[in-house]
N, C-alpha and C positions, 0 to 999 in steps of 0.2 A: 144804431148809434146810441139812443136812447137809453134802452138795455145795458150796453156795456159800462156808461157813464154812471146808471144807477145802481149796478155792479159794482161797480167800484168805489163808490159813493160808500154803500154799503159796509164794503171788504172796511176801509178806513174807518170806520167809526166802530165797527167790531171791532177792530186793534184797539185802537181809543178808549172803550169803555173796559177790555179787558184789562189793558195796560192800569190803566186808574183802579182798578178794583183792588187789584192785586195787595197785599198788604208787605210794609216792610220788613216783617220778622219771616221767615221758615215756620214752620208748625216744632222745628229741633228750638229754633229761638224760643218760642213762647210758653215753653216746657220749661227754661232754664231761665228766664227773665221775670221775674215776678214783678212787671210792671202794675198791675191793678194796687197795688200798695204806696199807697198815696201817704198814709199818715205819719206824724213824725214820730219814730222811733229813737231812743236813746242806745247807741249800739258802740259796745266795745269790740273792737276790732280784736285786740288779741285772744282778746276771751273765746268768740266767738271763733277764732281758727284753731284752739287747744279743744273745746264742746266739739266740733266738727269733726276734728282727727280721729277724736275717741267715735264720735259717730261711726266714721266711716271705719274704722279697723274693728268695731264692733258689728258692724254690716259684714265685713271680709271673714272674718272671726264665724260666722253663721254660713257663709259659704263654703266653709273651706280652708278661708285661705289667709297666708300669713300677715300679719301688722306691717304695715309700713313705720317704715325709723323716717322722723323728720331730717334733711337735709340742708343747715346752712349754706354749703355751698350753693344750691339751686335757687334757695328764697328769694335773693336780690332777683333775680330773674322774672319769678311768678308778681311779684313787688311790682317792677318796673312795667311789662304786661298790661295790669291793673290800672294803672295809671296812663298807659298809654290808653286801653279801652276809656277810659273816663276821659280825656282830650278829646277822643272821636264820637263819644257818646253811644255807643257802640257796642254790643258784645261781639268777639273777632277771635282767631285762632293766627291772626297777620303775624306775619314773620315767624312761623315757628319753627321755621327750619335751620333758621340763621339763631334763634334760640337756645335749639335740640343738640345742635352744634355745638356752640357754644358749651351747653352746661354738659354735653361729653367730654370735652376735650378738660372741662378744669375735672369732670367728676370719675370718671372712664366709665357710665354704665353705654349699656351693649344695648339698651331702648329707652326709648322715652315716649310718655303720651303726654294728655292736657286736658283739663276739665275746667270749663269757665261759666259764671252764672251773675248774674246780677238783679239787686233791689231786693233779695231774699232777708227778710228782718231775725230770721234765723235761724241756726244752724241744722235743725229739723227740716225747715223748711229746705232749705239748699239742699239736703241728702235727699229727700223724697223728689224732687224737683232734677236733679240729676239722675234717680233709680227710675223715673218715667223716662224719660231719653234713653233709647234703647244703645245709642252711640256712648253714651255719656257713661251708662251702665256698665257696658261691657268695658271699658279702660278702669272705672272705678274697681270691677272686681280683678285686673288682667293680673297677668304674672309681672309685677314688680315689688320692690324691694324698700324702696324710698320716696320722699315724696315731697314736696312746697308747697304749703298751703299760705297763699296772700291773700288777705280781705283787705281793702283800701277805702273807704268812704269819699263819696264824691261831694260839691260844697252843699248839698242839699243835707248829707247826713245819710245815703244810701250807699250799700257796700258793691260793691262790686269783687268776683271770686275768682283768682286763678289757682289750680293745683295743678303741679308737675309730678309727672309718674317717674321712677327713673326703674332700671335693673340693672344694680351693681352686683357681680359675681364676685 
């Protein structure tokens, strides 16, 4: 009886110390999160999404593959996203289906992906921080056509990134 009790004693605090160790980010979160960046930055948002685009269609540009055309119709989307992530304090892919949906049905592309990142002070930093995410890579260079890039600042002064992939034919 002795045995089983210390057994099981045991088993439970193995759970216990596992469960607690665990950290809240994914090794994909902590790629894409540039939390270690405490300092205060002065960061334009627009700026910082025009620097980035050209980043990334200069990144596609080297691969192969074609520029994405910015996309008002999807902005408001990648926008709203951003802000939602910034309420939950959170980087998240929530709801992207009801999203994807959505920005087919006003935009009629035939795919859509999503690349999200946050606290990146800049645009360098986001593209190299999303080219180490091997998930994150493969949509930045995939076959699409168009694209929404939102940086939103949360009250701290830190951005938080959504980009929408689309392929409009």
């Amino acid at each position: 009886m002795k045995k089983s009790s210390t057994a099981a004693l045991t088993a439970v605090l193995a759970i216990i110390l596992i469960t607690c160790s665990k950290s809240n980010a994914t090794p994909e979160e902590d790629i894409i999160s540039n939390i270690e960046s405490n300092n205060k930055v002065q960061i334009n948002a627009a700026q910082m999404e025009t620097e980035l685009l050209d980043l990334i269609n200069s990144h596609r540009a080297s691969q192969g593959a074609d520029p994405l055309l910015s996309s008002s119709e999807a902005y408001p989307f990648a926008e709203e996203h951003n802000s939602y992530m910034i309420s939950q304090s959170k980087l998240s892919h929530d709801n992207f289906d009801s999203r994807a949906t959505a920005i087919a049905a006003r935009t009629s592309a035939s795919k859509i992906g999503e690349n999200v990142a946050r606290h990146y002070t800049s645009p360098q930093l986001a593209l190299q921080g999303w080219l180490q995410s091997s998930a994150h890579k493969s949509t930045l260079e995939g076959n699409y056509t168009h694209t929404a890039l939102s940086i939103v600042l949360d009250k701290e002064g830190r951005p938080y990134f959504t980009q929408i992939f689309m392929l409009l034919e």
